[in-house]
VORO-993067 format. One line per 10 residues: number of its first residue (from 1); for each residue x, y, z of C-alpha. Coordinates in steps of 0.02 Angstrom, whole numbers, plus 50000, padded with zeros to 5 digits. Example, Ala and Ser with C-alpha at 12.3 -4.5 7.8 and 13.67 -1.06 7.14 Angstrom:
BEGIN
1) 50615 49775 50390 | 50684 49947 50357 $
END
This chain:
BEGIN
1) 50000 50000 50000 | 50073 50159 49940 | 50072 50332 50061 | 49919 50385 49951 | 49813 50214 49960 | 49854 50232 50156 | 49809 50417 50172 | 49641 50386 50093 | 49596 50226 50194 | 49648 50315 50348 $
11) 49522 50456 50295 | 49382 50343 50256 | 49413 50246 50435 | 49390 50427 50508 | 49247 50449 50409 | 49161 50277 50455 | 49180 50360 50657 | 49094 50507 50596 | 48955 50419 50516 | 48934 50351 50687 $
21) 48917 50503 50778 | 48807 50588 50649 | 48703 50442 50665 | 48691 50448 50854 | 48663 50656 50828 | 48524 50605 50727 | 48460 50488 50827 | 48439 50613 50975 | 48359 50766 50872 | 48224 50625 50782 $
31) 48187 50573 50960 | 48175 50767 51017 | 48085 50830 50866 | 48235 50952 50845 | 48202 50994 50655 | 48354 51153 50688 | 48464 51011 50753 | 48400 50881 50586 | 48474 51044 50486 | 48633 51063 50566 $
41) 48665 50854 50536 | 48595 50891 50359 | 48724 51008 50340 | 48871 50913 50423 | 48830 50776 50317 | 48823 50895 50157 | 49027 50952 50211 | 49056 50755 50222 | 48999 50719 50057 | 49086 50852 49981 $
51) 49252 50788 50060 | 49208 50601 50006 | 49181 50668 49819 | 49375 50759 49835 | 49459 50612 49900 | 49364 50493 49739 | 49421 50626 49627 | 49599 50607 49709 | 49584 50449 49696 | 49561 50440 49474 $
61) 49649 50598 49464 | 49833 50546 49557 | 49927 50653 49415 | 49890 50808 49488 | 49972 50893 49653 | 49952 50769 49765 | 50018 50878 49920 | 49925 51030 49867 | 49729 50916 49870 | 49801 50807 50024 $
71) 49832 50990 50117 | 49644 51043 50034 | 49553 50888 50097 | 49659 50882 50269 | 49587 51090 50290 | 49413 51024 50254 | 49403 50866 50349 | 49475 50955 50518 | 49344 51106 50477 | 49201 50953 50485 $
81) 49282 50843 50616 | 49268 50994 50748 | 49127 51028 50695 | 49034 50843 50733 | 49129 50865 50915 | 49054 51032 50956 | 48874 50990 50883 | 48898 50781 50966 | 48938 50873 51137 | 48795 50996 51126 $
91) 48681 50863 51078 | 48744 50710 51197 | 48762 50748 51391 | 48911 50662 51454 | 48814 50544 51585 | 48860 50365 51630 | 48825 50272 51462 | 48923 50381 51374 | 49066 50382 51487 | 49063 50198 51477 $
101) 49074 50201 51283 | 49216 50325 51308 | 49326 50201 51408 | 49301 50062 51311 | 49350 50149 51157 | 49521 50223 51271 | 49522 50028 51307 | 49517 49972 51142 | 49642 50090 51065 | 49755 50067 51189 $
111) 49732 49865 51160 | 49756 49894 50977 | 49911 49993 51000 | 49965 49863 51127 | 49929 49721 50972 | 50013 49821 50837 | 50174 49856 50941 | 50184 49673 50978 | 50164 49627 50785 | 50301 49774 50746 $
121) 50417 49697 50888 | 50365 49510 50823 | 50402 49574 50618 | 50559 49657 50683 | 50621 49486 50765 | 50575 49410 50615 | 50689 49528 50506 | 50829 49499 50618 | 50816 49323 50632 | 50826 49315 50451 $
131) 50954 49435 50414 | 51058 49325 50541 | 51023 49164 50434 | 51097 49279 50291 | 51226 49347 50381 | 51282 49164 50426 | 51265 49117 50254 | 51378 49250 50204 | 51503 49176 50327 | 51496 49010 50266 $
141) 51512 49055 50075 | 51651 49176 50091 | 51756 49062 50188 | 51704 48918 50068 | 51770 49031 49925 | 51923 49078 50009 | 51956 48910 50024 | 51924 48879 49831 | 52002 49023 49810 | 52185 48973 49914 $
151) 52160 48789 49842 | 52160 48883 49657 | 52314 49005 49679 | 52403 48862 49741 | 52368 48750 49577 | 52315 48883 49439 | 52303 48783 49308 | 52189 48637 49362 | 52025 48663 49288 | 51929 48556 49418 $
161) 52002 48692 49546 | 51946 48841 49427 | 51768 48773 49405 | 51757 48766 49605 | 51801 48945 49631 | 51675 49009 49483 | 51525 48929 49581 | 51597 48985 49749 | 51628 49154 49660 | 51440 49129 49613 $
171) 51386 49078 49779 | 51446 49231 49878 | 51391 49374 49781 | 51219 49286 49795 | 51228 49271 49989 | 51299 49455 49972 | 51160 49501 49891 | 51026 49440 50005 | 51119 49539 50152 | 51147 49697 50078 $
181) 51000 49715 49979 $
END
């Protein structure tokens, strides 16, 4: 996933959360009667759309300046995030049930951040284990061809010798390759 695939999944996540709250805003005013409040979610919606409609053009339109939409859509999306906040507080008193919801959400991130840096640490070990395998291999296949290599300066002309030290010649700058690449 390229930075631009992963900016506009990000957004969309953030815009799945808003859904949610707009939803719950809506909720409240339909159960109130608030037709003022119906508006202002109307509107909030409206500001979403637009933003959904700039990130799909983004998304067939890539040639163009990238940074200069990304900074356009970023501007519009904070505008309508704060937005949602101020009208969700206004709307939804912060009593027990929604303090609940709160914490489990501070739960869950915190569990997911918990999860990811375990699967960064685990990937990480991973790398290193691996690069160690390669690094040993390196070991081995230099000291192999040094070998070929001593065994073929000390008998130049034997062709048995000379065929050794091409495929140990061979053999290290592939196990060079898979460590410094």
């Amino acid at each position: 996933m390229n930075q631009q695939e992963a900016y506009v999944a990000r957004l969309q996540a953030q815009m799945r959360a808003a859904d949610a709250r707009l939803d719950e805003m809506e909720a409240s005013a339909r159960a109130k009667n608030a037709q003022g409040e119906m508006n202002e979610i109307s509107g909030l919606r409206a500001r979403q759309d637009q933003i959904r409609r700039q990130v799909a053009s983004a998304k067939t339109e890539l040639q163009g300046d990238w940074d200069q939409l990304r900074r356009r859509v970023d501007a519009n999306w904070t505008g309508l995030r704060q937005d949602v906040a101020d009208r969700h507080s206004r709307v939804t008193a912060w009593d027990d049930a929604r303090e609940r919801r709160f914490v489990a959400q501070l739960d869950e991130a915190e569990g997911a951040l918990r999860e990811s840096a375990a699967r960064d640490a685990e990937s990480g070990a991973n790398v290193r284990i691996g690069l160690g395998d390669a690094q040993q291999e390196l070991r081995e296949k230099a000291a192999a061809a040094r070998q070929s290599y001593d065994a073929w300066r000390q008998q130049k002309r034997d062709k048995k010798l000379q065929k050794q030290l091409d495929q140990a010649q061979l053999e290290l700058e592939e196990a060079s390759y898979q460590v410094l690449v």
